[in-house]
VOTORKE-886656 format. One record per atom (N, C-alpha, C): x, y, z; residue in one letter; atom name. Coordinates in pm, whole numbers. Each point is the difference from the previous one (the first is absolute). Example, Ala and Ser with C-alpha at 12.3 -4.5 7.8 and 13.67 -1.06 7.14 Angstrom:
// residues 2
R       x       y       z  res  atom
R    1319    -569     780    A     N
R     -89     119       0    A    CA
R      90     120       0    A     C
R     -35     105     -72    S     N
R      82     119       6    S    CA
R     -77     109      73    S     C
// end
This chain:
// residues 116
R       x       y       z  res  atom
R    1548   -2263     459    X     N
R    -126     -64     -29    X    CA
R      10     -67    -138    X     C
R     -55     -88     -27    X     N
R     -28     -75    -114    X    CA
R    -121       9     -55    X     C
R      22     -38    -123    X     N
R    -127      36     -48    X    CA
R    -126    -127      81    X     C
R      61    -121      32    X     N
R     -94     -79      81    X    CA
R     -76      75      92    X     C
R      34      73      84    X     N
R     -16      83      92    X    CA
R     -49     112      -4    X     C
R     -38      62    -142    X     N
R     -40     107     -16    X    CA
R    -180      10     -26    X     C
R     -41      82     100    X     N
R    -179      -6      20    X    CA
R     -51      47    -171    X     C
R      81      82    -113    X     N
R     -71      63    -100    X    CA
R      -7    -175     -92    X     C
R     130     -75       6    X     N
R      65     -80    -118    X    CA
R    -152    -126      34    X     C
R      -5      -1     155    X     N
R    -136    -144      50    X    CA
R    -116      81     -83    X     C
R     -14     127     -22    X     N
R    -144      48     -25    X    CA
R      -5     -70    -131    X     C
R     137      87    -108    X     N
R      -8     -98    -144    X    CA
R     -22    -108       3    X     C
R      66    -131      56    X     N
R     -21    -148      31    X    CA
R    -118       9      12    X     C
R    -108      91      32    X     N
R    -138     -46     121    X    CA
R      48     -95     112    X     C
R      86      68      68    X     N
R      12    -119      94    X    CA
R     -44     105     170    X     C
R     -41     141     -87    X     N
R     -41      60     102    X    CA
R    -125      63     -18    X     C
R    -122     -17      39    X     N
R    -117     122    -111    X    CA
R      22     153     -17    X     C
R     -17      -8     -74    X     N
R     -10     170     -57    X    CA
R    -138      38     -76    X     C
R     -31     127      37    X     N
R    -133      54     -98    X    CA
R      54      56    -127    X     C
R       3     -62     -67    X     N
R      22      51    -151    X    CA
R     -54     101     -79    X     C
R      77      56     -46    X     N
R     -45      97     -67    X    CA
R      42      26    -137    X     C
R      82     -85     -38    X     N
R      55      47    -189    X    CA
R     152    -119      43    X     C
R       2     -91    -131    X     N
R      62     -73      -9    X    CA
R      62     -16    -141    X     C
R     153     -71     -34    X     N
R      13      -4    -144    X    CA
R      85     -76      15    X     C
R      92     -45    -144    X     N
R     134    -117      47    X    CA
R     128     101      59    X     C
R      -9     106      34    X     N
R     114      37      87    X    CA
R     -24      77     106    X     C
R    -116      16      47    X     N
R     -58      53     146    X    CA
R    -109     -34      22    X     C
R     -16      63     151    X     N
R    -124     -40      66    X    CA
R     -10      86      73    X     C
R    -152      67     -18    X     N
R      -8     141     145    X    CA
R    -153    -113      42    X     C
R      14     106     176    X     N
R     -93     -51      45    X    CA
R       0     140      84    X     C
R    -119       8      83    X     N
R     -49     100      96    X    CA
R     107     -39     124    X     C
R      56     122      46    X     N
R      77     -23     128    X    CA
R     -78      -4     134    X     C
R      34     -81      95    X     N
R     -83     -19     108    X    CA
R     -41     133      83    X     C
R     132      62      -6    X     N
R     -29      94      77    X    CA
R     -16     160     -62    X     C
R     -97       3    -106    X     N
R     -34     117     -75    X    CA
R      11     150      55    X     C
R     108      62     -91    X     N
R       0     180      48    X    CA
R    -115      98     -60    X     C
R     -81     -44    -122    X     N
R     -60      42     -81    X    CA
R    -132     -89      -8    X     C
R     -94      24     -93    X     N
R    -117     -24      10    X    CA
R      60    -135    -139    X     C
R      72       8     -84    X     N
R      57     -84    -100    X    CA
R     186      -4      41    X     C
R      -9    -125      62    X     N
R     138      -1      13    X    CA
R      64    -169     -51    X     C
R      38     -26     -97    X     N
R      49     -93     -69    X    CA
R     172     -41      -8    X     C
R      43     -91      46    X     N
R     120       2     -54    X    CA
R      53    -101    -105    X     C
R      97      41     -96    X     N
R       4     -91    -112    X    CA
R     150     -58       8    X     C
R      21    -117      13    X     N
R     132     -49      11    X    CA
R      29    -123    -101    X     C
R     139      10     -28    X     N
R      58     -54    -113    X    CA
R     -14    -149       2    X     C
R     -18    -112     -49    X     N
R     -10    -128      43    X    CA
R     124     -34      38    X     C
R      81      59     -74    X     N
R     184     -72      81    X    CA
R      41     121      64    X     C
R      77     -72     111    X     N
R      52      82     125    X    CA
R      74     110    -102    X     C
R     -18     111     100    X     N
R      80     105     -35    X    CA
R      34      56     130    X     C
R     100      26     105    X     N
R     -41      50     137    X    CA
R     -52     173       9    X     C
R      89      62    -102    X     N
R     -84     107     -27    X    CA
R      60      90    -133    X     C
R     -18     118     -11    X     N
R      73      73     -99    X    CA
R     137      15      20    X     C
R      36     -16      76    X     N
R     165      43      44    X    CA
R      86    -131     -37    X     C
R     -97     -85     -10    X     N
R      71    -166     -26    X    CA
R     -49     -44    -124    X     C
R     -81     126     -66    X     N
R      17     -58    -172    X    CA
R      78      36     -84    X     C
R      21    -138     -82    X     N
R     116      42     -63    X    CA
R     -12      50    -214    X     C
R      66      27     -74    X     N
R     -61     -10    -103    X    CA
R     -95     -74    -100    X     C
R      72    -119      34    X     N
R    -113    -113     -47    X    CA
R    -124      42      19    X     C
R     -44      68     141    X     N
R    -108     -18      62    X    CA
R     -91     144     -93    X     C
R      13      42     -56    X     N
R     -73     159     -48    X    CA
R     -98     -86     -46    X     C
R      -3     -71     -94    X     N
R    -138    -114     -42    X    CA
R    -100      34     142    X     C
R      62     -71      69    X     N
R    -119     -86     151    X    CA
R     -24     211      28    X     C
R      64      60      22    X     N
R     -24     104      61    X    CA
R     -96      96     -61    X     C
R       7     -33    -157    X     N
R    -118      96     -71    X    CA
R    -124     -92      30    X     C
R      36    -157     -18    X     N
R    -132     -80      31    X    CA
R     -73      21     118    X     C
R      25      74     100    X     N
R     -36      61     136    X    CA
R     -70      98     -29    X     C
R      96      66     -46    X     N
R     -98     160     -49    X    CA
R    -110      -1     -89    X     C
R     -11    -104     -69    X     N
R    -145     -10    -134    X    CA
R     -95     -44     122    X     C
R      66    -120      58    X     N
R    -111     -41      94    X    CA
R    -122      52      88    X     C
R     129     111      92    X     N
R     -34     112      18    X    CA
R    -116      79     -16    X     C
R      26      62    -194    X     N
R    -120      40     -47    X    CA
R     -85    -100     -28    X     C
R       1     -92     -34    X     N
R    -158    -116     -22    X    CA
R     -76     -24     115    X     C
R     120      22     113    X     N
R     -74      14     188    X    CA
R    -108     101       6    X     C
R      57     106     -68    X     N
R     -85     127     -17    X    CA
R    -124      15     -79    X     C
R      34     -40     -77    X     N
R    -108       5    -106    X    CA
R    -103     -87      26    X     C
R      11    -140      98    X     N
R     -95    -108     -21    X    CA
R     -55      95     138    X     C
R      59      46      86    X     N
R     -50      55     124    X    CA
R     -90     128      11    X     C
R      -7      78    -154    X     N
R     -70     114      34    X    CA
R      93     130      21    X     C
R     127      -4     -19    X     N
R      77      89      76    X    CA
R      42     133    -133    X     C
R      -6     -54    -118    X     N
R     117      95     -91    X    CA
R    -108     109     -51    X     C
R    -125      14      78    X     N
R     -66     172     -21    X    CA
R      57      78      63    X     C
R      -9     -52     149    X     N
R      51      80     128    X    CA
R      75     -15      16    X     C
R     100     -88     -25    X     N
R     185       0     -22    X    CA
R      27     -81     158    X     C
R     111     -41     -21    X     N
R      88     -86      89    X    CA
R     114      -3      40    X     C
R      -4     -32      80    X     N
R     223     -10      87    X    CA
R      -9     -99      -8    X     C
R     140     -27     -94    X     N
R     104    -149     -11    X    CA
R     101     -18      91    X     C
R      37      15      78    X     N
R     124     -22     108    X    CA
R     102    -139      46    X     C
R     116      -1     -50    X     N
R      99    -124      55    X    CA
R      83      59      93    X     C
R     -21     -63     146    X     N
R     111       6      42    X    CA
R     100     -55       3    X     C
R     118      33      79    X     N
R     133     -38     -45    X    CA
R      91     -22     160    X     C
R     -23     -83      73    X     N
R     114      -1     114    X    CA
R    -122      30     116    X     C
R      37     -45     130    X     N
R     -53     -36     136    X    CA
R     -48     185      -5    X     C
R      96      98       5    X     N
R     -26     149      -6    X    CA
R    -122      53     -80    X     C
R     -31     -57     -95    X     N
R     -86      39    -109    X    CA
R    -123     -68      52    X     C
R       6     -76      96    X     N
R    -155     -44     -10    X    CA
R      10    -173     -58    X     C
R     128     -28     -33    X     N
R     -51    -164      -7    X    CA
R      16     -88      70    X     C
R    -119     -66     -12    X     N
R     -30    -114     104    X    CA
R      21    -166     -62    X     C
R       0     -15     -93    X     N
R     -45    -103     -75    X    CA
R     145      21    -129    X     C
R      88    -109      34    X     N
R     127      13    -128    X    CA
R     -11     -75     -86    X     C
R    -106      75     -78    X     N
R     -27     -87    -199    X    CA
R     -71     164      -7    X     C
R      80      21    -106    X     N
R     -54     134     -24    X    CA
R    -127     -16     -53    X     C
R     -86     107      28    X     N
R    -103      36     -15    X    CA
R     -74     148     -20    X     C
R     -98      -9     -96    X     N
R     -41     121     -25    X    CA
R    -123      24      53    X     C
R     -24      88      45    X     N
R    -143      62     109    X    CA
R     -73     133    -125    X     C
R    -148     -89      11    X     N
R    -104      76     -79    X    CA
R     -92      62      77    X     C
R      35     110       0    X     N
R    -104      78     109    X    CA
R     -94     114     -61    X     C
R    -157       7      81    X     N
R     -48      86     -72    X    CA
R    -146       7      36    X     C
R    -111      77     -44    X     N
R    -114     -46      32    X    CA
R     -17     135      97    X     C
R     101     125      54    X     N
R     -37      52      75    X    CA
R     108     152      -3    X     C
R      14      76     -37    X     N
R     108     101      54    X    CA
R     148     -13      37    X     C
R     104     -33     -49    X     N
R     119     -50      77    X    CA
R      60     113      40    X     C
R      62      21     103    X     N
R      88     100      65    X    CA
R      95      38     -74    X     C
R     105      88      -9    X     N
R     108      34     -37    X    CA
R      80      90      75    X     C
R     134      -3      36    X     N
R      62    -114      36    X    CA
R     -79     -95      36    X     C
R      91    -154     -31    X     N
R     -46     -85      55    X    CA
R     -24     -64      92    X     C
R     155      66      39    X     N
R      55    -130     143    X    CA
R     -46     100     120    X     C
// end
């Protein structure tokens, strides 16, 4: 896949709509369509990354810039009284669907443990 081709990289472009939810010059979360939680946000890097397994050092910058995001997801959402799950998956096994890594803000309700 290319990044032409990739459904997260059209959202950055706006060349796809997304509900927004917290934006900056190196990410963009928006509400995921298909919500597990009562707050479910995901925040993805503006340049392709396909996931953690394919970042490389350079990349620790973009990867903490995920994780702040993350928390500002949280914080603008109501979430950091009652606390939150941050979750990236990593590979078709883990749960990913979508190859531009991405971080999932979940919350708003009780999360299970285990997860999977």
């Amino acid at each position: 896949m290319t990044t032409n081709d990739c459904l997260f990289c059209k959202i950055v472009a706006r060349e796809i709509p997304a509900k927004l939810a917290y934006e900056d010059e190196h990410t963009v979360a928006f509400h995921d369509v298909r919500p597990m939680a009562p707050t479910h946000v995901l925040v993805i890097p503006r340049r392709h990354i396909v996931g953690v397994a394919d970042a490389k050092p350079e990349d620790a910058l973009t990867l903490g810039q995920v994780l702040l995001a993350g928390r500002a997801v949280a914080e603008k959402t109501g979430l950091v009284e009652s606390g939150y799950r941050l979750v990236l998956n990593n590979g078709v096994n883990a749960g990913q669907s979508v190859f531009h890594l991405h971080l999932h803000v979940l919350g708003g309700r009780v999360l299970a443990w285990p997860p999977g």
